[in-house]
C-alpha positions as CSV (number, residue, x, y, z in Angstrom):
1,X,-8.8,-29.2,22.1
2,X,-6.2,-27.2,20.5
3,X,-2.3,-28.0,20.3
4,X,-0.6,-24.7,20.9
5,X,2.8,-25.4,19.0
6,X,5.6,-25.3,21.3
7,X,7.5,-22.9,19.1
8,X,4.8,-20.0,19.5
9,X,5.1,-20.5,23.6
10,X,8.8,-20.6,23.3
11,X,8.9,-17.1,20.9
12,X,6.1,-15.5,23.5
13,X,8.0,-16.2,26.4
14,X,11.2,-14.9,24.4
15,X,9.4,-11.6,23.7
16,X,6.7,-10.8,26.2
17,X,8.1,-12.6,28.9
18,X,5.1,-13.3,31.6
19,X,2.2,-11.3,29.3
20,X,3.5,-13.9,26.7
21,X,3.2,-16.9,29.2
22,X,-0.3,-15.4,30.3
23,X,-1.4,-15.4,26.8
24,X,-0.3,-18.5,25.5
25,X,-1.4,-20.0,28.9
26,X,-5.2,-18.6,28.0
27,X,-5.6,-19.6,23.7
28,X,-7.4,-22.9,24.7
29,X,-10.5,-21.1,26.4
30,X,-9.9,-18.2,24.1
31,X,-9.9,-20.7,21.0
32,X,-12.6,-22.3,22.4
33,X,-14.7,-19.3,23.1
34,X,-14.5,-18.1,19.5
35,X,-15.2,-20.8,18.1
36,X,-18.6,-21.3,19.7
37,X,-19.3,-17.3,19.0
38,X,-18.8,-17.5,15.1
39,X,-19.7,-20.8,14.8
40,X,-16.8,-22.6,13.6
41,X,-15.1,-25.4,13.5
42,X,-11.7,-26.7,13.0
43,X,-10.5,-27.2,9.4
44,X,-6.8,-28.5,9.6
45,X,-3.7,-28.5,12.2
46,X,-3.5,-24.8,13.6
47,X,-0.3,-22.4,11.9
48,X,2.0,-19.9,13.6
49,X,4.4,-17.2,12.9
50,X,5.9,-15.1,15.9
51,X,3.6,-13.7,17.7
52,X,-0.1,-15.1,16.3
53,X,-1.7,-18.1,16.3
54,X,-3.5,-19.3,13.2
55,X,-6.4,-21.8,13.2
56,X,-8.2,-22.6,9.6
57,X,-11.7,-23.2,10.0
58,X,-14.6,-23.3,8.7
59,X,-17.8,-21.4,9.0
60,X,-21.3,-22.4,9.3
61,X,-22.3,-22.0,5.7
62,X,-18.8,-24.3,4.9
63,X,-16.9,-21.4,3.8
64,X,-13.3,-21.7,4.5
65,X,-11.9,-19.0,7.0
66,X,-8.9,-18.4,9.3
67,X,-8.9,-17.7,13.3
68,X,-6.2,-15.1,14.2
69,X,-5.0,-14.9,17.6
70,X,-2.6,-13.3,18.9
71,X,-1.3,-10.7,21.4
72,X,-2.9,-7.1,21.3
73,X,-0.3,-4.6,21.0
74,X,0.2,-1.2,19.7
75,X,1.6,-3.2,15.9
76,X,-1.4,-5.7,16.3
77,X,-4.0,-3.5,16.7
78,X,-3.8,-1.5,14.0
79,X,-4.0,-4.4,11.4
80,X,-8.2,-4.6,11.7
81,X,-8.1,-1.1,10.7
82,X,-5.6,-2.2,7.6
83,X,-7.7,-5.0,6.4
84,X,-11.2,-2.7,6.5
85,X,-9.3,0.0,4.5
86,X,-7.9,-1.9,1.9
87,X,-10.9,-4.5,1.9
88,X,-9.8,-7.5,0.2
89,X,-8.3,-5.0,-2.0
90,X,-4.8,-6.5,-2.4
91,X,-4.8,-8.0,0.9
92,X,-6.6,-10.8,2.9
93,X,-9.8,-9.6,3.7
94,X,-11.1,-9.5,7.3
95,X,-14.5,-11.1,8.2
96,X,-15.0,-10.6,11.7
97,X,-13.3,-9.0,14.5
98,X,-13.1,-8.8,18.4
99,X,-11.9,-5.4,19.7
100,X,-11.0,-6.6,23.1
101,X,-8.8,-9.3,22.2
102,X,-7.6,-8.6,18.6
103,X,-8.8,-11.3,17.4
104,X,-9.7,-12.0,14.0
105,X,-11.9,-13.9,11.4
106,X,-9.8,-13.7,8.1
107,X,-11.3,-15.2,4.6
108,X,-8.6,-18.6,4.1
109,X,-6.1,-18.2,1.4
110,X,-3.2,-21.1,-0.1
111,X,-0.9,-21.6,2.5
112,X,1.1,-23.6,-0.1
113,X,1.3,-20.8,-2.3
114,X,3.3,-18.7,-0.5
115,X,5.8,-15.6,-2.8
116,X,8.8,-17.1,-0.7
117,X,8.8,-20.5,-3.0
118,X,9.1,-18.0,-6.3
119,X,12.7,-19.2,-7.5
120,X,13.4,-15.8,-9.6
121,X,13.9,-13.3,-7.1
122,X,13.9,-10.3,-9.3
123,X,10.3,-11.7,-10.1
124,X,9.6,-11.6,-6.6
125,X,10.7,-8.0,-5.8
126,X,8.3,-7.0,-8.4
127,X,5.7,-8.6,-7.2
128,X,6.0,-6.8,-3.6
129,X,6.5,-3.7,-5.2
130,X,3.2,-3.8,-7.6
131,X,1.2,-5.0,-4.1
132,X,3.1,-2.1,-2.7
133,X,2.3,0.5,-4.8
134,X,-1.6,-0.7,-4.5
135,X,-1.9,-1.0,-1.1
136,X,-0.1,2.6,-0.5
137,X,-2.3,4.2,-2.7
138,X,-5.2,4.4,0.4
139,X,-4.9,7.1,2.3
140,X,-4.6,6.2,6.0
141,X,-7.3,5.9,7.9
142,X,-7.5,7.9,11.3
143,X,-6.3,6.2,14.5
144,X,-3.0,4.5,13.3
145,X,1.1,4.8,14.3
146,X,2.2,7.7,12.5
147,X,5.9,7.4,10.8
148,X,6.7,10.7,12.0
149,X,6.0,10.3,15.4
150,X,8.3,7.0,15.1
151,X,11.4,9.2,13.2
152,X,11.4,11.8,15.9
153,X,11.1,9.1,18.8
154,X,14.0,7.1,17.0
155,X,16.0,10.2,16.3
156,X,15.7,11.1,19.9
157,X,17.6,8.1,20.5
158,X,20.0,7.7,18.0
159,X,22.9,9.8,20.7
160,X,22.2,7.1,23.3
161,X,22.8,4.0,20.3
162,X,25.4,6.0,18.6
163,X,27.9,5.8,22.3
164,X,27.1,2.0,22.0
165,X,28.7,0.8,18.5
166,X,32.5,0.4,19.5
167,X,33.4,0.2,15.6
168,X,34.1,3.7,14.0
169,X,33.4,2.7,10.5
170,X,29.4,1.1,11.7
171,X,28.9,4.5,14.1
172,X,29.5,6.6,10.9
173,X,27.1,4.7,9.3
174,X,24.4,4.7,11.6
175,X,25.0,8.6,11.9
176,X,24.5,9.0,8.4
177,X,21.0,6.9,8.7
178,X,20.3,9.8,11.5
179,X,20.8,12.8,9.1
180,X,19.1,10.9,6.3
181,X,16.0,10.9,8.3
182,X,16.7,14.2,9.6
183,X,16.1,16.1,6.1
184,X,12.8,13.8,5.2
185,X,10.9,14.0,9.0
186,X,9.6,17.3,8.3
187,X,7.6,15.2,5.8
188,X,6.4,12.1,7.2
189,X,3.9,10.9,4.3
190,X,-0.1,10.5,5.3
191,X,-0.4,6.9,3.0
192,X,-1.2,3.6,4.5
193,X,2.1,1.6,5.1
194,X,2.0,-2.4,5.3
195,X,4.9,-2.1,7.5
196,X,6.2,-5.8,6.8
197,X,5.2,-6.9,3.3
198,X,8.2,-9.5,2.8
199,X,7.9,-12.6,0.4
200,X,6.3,-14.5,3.2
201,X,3.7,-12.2,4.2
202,X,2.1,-12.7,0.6
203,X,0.2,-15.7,-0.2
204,X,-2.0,-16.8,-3.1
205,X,-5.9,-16.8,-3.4
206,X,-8.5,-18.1,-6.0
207,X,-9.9,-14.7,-5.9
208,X,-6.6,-12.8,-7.0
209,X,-2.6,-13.7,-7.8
210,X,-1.4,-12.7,-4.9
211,X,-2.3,-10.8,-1.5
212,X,-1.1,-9.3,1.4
213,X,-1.5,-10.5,4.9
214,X,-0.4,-9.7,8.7
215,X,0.7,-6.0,8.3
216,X,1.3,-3.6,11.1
217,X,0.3,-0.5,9.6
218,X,1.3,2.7,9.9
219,X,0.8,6.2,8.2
220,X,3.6,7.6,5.9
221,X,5.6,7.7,3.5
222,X,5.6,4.9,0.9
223,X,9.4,4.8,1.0
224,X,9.6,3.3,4.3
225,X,8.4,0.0,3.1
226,X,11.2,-0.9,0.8
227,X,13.5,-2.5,3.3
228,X,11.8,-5.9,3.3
229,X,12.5,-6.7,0.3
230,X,15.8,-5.5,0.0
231,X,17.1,-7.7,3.1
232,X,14.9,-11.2,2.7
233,X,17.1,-13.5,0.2
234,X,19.9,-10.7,1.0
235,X,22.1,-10.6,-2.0
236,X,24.7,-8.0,-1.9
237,X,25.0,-7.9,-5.5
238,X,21.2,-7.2,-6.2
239,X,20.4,-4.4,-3.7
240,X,20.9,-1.6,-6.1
241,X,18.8,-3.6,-8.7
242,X,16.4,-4.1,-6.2
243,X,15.9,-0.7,-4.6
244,X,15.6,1.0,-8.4
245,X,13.2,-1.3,-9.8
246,X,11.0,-1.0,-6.6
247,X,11.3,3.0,-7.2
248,X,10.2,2.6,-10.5
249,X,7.4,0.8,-9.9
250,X,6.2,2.8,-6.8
251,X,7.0,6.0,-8.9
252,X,9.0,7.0,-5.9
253,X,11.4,10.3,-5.5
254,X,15.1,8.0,-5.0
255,X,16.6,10.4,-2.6
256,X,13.6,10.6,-0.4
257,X,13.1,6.9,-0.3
258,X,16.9,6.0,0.2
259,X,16.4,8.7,3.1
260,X,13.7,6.5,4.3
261,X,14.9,3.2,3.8
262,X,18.0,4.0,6.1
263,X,15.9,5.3,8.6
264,X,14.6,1.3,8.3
265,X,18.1,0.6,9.5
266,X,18.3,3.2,12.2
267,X,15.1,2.1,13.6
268,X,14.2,-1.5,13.0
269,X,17.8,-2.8,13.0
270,X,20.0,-0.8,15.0
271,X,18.3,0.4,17.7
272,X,16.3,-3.1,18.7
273,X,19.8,-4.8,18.6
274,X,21.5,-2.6,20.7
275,X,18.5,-2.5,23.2
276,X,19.0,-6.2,22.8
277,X,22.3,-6.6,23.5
278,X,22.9,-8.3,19.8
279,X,25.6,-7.3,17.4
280,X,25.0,-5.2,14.6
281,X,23.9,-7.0,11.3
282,X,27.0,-6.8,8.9
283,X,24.5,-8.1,6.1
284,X,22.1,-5.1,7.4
285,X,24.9,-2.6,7.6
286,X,25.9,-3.5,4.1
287,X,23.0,-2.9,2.4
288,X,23.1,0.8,3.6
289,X,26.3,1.2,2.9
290,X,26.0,0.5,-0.8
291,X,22.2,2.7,-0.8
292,X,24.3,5.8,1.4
293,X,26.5,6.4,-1.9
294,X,23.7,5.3,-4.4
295,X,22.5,8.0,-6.4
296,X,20.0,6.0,-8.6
């Protein structure tokens, strides 16, 4: 018998409301059901993030593997087709899959070796950004969320978000993240994004430094995947530093990956929170503020 940590219900219920409650309400059969299909069997207390459910086990040989479960969505559904592409190549590598339910047989890496617990941040950007520029350098693979599709759908809303911010100097803001976008959506990108490569989605292996896990991929352009890293262990005075050195290393155009990395704002910032009803992040706001006048 599983323990499904009460924090996983309580975020489900938070974000999926009753498909959350129907699928939290389901992971013991489901659990139970995979692991008599691979043959598997429990290995240690089961992890969670957000959304997925994470059970280390092992296999029948006595090689150490991890049980992904989680919700299958259009962010969730893509990551199979991620892990096949890239292969082990600079990110977990995927051993089995379920189509139906998303779920997912992934080889076990060092949870205790996580890229959050690296003390010299500067070391940590570059770390992300040298997994970045690897994992971009795949062209995407048919099937995925397309960036462009996503600017034009966000841009379509920015009017509607814009007559919601009550402060003049924040609705100037987010209307220069809008014409940002504007001049680089004609150009979308074709590589394969991680989406959400932060110091906590990379994790240590015997088989390499450092890997890549849980993205929700997209196709695009590689500027779009700066934000992360610019916002987790926010530090106004490093931004600048930040954003250049992860240019650099991805041999980036600036101007086209500023253009992109406000759009970040626009999309996964501004407009969730106002849909939510939350206030926008000042910390958030900041950091485009000081890339807006940046000229690199």
């Amino acid at each position: 018998m599983i323990d499904i940590p009460r924090e996983l219900a309580a975020s489900q219920e938070k974000f999926n409301g009753e498909a959350g409650r129907a699928f939290i309400a389901g992971l013991p059969d489901l659990v139970a059901g995979f692991l008599d299909r691979w043959a598997l069997k429990p290995d240690g207390p089961p992890m969670h993030g957000v959304s997925a459910l994470v059970i280390p086990v092992l296999r029948a040989d006595g090689t150490p593997a991890a049980l992904k479960l989680q919700i299958l969505d259009e962010e969730s559904g893509g990551e199979p087709v991620a892990l096949r592409a890239w292969d082990g190549d600079g990110a977990v590598r995927l051993l089995d899959h379920d189509e139906p339910t998303g779920t997912m047989l992934l080889e076990r890496l060092d949870e205790t070796r996580i890229l959050s617990r690296e003390p010299d941040t500067h070391r940590a950007v570059v770390t992300l950004a040298e997994l970045l520029s690897h994992l971009t350098s795949f062209p995407a693979p048919p099937g995925l969320r397309r960036l462009g599709d996503i600017a034009l759908a966000m841009l379509d809303r920015t009017p509607w978000a814009l007559a919601r911010i009550s402060d003049p100097e924040a609705r100037r803001l987010v209307a220069d993240c809008a014409a940002a976008v504007r001049e680089v959506a004609d150009e979308p990108g074709d590589r394969l994004l991680h989406w959400d490569l932060h110091d906590e989605n990379v994790l240590a292996s015997g088989r390499a430094p450092w890997l890549a896990i849980d993205p929700k991929p997209l196709a695009g352009d590689p500027g779009f995947e700066l934000w992360p890293a610019l916002d987790n262990r926010y530090d106004p005075d490093d931004i600048l530093w930040r954003f250049d050195a992860m240019t650099d290393i991805l041999a980036l155009d600036r101007p086209r990956a500023r253009a992109w990395t406000l759009g970040r704002l626009l999309l996964q910032n501004t407009l969730w929170d106002i849909e939510d009803g939350r206030p926008l992040d000042d910390d958030q706001l900041d950091i485009a503020r000081r890339l807006r006048g940046h000229s690199g």
